[in-house]
C-alpha positions in Angstrom: 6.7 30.2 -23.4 3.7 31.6 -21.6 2.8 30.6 -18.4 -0.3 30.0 -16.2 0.6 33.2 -14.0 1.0 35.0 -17.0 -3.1 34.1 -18.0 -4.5 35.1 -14.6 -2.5 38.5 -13.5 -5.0 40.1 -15.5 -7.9 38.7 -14.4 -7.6 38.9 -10.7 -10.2 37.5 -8.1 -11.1 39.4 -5.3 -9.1 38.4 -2.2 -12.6 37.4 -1.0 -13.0 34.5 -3.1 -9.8 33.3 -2.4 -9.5 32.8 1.4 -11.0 29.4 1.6 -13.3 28.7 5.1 -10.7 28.4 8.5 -11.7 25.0 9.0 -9.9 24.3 12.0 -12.2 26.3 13.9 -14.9 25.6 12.2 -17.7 22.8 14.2 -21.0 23.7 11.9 -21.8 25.0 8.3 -21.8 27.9 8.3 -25.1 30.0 6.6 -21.8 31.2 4.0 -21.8 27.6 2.7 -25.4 26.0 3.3 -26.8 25.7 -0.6 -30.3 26.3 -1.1 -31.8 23.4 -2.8 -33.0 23.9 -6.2 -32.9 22.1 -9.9 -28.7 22.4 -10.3 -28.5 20.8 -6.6 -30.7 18.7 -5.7 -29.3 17.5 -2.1 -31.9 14.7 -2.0 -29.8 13.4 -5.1 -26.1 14.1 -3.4 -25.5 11.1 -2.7 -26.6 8.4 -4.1 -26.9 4.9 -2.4 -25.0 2.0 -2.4 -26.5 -0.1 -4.6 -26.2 2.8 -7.5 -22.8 3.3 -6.6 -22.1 -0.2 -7.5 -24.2 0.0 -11.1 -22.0 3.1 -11.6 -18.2 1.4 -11.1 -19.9 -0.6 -14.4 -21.2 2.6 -16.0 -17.6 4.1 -16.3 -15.4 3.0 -18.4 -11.9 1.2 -17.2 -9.2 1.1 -19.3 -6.0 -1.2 -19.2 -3.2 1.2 -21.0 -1.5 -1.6 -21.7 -4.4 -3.4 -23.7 -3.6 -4.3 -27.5 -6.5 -2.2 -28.3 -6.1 1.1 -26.4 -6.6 3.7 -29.0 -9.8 2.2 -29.8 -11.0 2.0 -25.9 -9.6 5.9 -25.4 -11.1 7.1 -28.3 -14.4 5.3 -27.7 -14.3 6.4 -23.9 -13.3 10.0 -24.7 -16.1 10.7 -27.1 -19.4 9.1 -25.5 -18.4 9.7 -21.7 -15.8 12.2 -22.0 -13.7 10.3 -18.2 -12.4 7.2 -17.7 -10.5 5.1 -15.2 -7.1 4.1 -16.1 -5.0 0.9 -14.6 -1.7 -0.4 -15.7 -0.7 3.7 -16.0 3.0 2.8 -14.9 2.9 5.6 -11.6 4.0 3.5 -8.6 1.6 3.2 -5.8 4.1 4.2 -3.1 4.2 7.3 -5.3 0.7 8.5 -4.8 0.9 7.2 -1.7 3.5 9.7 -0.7 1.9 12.5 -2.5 -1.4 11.8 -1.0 0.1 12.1 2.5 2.6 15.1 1.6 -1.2 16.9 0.7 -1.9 15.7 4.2 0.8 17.3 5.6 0.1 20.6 4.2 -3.4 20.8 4.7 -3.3 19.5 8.6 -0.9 22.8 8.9 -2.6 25.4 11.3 -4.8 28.2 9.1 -2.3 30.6 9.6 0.5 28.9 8.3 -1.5 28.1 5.1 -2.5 31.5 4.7 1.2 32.9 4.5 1.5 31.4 0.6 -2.3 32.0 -0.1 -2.9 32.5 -3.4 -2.4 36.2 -4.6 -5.6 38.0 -6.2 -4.5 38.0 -9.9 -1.8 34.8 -8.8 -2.1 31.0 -10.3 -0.3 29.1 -7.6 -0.3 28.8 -3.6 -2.9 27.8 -1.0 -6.7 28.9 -1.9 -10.0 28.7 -2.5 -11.3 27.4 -5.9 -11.6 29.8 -8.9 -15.0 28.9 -9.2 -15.6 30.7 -6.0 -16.5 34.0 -7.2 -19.0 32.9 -9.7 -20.9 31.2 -6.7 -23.7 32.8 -4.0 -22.4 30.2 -1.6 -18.8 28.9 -0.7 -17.5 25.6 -1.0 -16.2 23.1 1.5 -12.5 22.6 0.0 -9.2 24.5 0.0 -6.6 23.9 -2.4 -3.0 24.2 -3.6 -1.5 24.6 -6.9 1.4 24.3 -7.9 2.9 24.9 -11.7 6.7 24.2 -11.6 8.7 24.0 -8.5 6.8 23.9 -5.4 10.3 25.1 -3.2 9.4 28.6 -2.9 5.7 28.4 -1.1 7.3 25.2 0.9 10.2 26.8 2.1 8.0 29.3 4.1 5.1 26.4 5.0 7.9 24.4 6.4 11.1 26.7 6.6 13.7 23.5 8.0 11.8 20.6 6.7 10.6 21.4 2.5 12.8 19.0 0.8 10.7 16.1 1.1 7.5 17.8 0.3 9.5 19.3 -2.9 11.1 15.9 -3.8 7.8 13.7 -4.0 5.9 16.9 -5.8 8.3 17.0 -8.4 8.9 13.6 -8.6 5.5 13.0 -9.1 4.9 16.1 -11.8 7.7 14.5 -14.0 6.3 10.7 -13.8 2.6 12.2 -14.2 3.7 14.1 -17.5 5.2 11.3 -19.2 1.6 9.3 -18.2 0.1 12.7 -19.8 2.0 12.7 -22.7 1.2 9.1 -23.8 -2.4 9.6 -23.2 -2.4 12.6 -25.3 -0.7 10.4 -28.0 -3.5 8.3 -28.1 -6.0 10.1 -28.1 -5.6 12.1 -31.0 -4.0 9.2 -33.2 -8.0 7.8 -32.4 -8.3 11.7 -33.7 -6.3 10.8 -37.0 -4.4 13.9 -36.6 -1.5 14.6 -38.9 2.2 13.8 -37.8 3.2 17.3 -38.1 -0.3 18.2 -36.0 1.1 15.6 -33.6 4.0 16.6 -33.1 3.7 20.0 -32.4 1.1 20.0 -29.7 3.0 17.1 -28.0 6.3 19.1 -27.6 4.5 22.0 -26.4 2.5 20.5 -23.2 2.8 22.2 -20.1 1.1 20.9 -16.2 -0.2 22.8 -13.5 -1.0 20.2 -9.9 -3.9 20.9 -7.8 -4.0 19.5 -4.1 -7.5 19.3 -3.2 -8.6 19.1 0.6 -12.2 18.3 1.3 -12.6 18.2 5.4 -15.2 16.5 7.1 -18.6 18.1 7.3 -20.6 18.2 10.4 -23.8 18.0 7.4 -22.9 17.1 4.3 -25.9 17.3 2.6 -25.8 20.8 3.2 -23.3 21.7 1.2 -20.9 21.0 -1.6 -17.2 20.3 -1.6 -17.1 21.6 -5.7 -20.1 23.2 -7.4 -20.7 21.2 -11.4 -18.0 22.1 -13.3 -15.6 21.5 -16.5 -12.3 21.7 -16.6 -10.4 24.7 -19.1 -7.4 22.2 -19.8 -6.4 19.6 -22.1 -6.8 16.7 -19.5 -6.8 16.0 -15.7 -5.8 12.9 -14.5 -6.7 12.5 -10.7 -6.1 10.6 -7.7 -8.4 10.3 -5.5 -8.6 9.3 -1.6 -12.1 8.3 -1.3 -15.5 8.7 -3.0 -17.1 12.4 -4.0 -16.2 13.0 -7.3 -19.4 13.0 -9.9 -19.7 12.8 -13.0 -23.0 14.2 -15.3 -24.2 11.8 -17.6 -27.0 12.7 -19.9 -30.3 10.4 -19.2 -29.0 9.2 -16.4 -28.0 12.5 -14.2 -25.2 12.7 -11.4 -23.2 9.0 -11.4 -20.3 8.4 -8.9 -17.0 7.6 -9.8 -15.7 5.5 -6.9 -12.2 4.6 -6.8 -10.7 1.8 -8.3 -7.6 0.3 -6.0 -4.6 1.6 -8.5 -6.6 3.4 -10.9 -6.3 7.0 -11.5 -9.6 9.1 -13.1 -8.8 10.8 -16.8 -11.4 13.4 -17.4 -10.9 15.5 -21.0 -11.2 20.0 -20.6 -12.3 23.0 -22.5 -9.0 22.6 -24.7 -9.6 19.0 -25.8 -12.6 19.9 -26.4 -12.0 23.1 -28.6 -9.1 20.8 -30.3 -11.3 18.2 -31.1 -14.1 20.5 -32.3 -16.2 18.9 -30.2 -15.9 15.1 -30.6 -14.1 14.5 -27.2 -16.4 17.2 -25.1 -15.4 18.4 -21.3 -17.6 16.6 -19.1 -19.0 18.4 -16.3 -18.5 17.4 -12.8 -18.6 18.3 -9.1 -17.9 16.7 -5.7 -19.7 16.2 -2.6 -18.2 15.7 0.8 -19.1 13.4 3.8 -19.6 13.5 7.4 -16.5 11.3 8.6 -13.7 11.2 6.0 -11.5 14.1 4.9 -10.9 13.4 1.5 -8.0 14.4 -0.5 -7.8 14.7 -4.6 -4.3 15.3 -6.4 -5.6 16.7 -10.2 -2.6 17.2 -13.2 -3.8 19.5 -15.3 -1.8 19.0 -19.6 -1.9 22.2 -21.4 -0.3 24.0 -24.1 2.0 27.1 -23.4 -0.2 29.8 -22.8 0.9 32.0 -26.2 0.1 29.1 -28.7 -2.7 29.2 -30.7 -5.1 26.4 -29.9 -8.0 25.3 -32.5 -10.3 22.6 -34.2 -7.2 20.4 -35.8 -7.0 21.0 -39.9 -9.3 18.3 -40.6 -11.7 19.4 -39.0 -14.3 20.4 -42.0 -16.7 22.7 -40.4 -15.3 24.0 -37.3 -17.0 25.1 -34.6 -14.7 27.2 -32.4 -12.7 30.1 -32.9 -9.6 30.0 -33.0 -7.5 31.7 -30.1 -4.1 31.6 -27.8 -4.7 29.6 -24.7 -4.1 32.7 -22.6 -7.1 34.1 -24.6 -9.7 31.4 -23.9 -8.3 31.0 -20.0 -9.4 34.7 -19.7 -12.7 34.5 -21.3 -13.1 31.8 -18.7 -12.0 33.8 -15.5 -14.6 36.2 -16.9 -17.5 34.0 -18.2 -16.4 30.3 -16.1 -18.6 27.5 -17.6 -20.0 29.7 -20.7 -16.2 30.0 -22.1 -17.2 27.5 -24.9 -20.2 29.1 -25.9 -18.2 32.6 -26.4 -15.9 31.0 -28.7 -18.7 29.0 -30.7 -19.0 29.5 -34.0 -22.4 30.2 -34.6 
C-alpha cells in the first residue's frame, strides 16, 4: 500500500519552509511573521469577543455518537457545516490527557533537540513547520509533528533513554482514534447511501497520519496567525484541542470559533470526503489564531485511503464533478497548487 512519504518525496519543500521560528529565544514578532492586514485577515476580526464566542458554541453542531439518530445528525452536520463536535466518542479522557501532555513534552524540548528529527525536504513525518508555509509571504506562529506509523524512530533520538512512554501513549492513542475514525466513516456514507460493496472497500483501506500542533504564546497576537485559512487534503480530522483558536468559515456569517467542549473532540471533513462525496459533504476551511498567555496545543488524526487507490465521486453519483485520480495524485496537485487542488480536478 502506498504511503504518505511515498506522496511527498517528490514534491519536496524547501528546507526554508520547513524550519519552524526558534521560539525559545524568541521575546517579539518578528517582521517574518507580522501579517499585513487586508480582506483574507482582517486582525480587527481575529478574535472575536466573548459574547460571540458564546452564540457560536450554539452555532456548531454537537453530536452525541451514541444518539438513536446519528446518521441523520452526521449526515445533516456534514453537509450544511462541513465540522462538528463529537461527545460520547468512547476515547478515554485520561487518554488525551496523556497525549496532550506527551505533545508537551516534546515541544518544551530545547530547539536543538527538535531540530535533530525535523522534517526532511521531500519527508512526511518529524518535527516542522506547516506545509502551508511555502505558499505564504509571512510565517506562522506554530511548529508541528507528525507522525504516520510508529513514532519510535524520531523518539528514540528526542529522548534516547526515556521514548517508551512517549511511543506507548502515541500508539495507543492512533489505534483507539482509528476505530473512532472508522465508525464515523461508517456513518457518514451510510447517510451517503453508498453501496455495501462501495462500503466496504473504502473502509478496509483507511490509513492515519497524527499531527501535534504547538501554538506558543505570542507577545502580540493580533499580529500574527498561528495557521493561515485552510482545508484539509484528507478524508477526516478529528482533533483535540487544548484551548480556544481554531475557526471555522461560515458563509454569511464569516470567521466563528469553535471553543472546546469539556470531552468533545472537533470532526472536520477534507479534500477527499469532499471529492468522494462529489461535493455534498465539502471541506470546510479553517485557520487558528493564537493568544498572548496560553500555549495551546492541538492533536489532529488525519483517515485516508492508501495513497495508490483510486479515489472518486461514489457510483451513484449522476453527474460527477471531479476527476477521478490515486490519492497520491491529488496530494501532489496539492503540494503544488494548496487550496486550489479541488478546482484542478473539477470537472468543468
Amino acid at each position: 500500500m502506498g504511503t504518505l512519504s511515498e506522496a511527498y518525496k517528490d514534491v519536496p519543500m524547501r528546507l526554508k519552509h520547513v524550519i519552524p521560528l526558534d521560539f525559545e529565544s524568541t521575546k517579539v514578532v518578528p517582521e517574518s511573521h507580522i501579517w499585513p492586514e487586508t480582506e483574507n485577515f482582517p486582525l480587527s476580526d481575529h478574535i472575536l469577543p466573548s459574547d460571540d464566542n458564546e452564540k457560536s458554541k450554539s452555532w456548531i453542531p454537537v453530536i452525541d455518537l451514541m444518539a438513536p439518530n446519528v446518521v441523520e445528525l452526521i449526515g445533516h452536520a456534514c453537509e450544511t457545516w462541513g465540522v462538528f463536535q463529537l461527545t460520547n466518542h468512547g476515547i478515554p479522557s485520561s487518554l488525551i490527557h496523556d497525549v496532550e501532555f506527551q505533545a508537551r513534552r516534546l515541544f518544551s524540548l530545547p530547539t536543538k533537540q527538535k531540530l535533530k528529527v525535523l522534517r526532511s525536504a521531500g519527508g512526511a513525518t518529524g518535527y516542522g513547520a506547516a506545509r502551508m508555509a511555502q505558499f505564504l509571504t509571512k510565517y506562522l506562529w506554530h511548529e508541528g509533528f507528525t507522525i504516520a506509523g510508529s513514532p519510535v524512530e524520531h523518539a528514540s533520538v528526542l529522548w534516547p533513554h526515556d521514548h517508551k512512554t512517549f511511543c506507548d501513549v502515541m500508539e495507543n492513542y492512533q489505534k483507539m482514534m482509528k476505530s473512532l475514525a472508522h465508525q464515523l466513516l461508517l456513518l457518514m456514507l451510510k447517510w451517503l447511501e453508498v453501496s455495501e460493496d462501495e462500503l466496504n472497500w473504502k473502509l478496509s483501506m483507511s490509513q492515519d497520519a497524527l499531527q501535534l500542533n504547538s501554538f506558543p504564546a505570542c507577545p502580540d497576537p493580533k499580529s500574527t496567525i498561528g495557521l493561515a485559512p485552510h482545508t484539509d487534503s484528507m478524508l477526516m480530522t478529528v482533533l483535540h484541542q487544548s484551548h480556544e483558536g481554531l475557526q471555522i468559515f461560515r458563509d454569511g456569517i464569516g470567521w466563528v470559533t469553535v471553543s472546546p467542549i469539556e470531552g468533545a473532540l472537533v470532526v472536520n471533513l477534507g479534500n477527499l470526503m469532499d471529492i468522494l462525496s462529489n461535493g455534498k459533504f465539502p471541506s470546510i476551511q479553517h485557520r487558528v489564531f493564537v493568544n498572548q498567555i496560553r500555549h495551546r496545543i492541538s492533536v489532529a488524526y488525519f483517515c485516508f485511503p492508501p495513497t495508490d487507490s483510486q479515489v472518486a465521486p461514489f457510483a451513484k453519483s449522476e453527474c460527477p464533478i471531479y476527476s477521478s485520480l490515486t490519492v497520491k495524485e491529488f496530494l501532489q496537485i496539492r503540494a503544488k497548487h494548496m487550496e486550489d487542488a479541488l478546482s484542478v480536478i473539477r470537472i468543468k
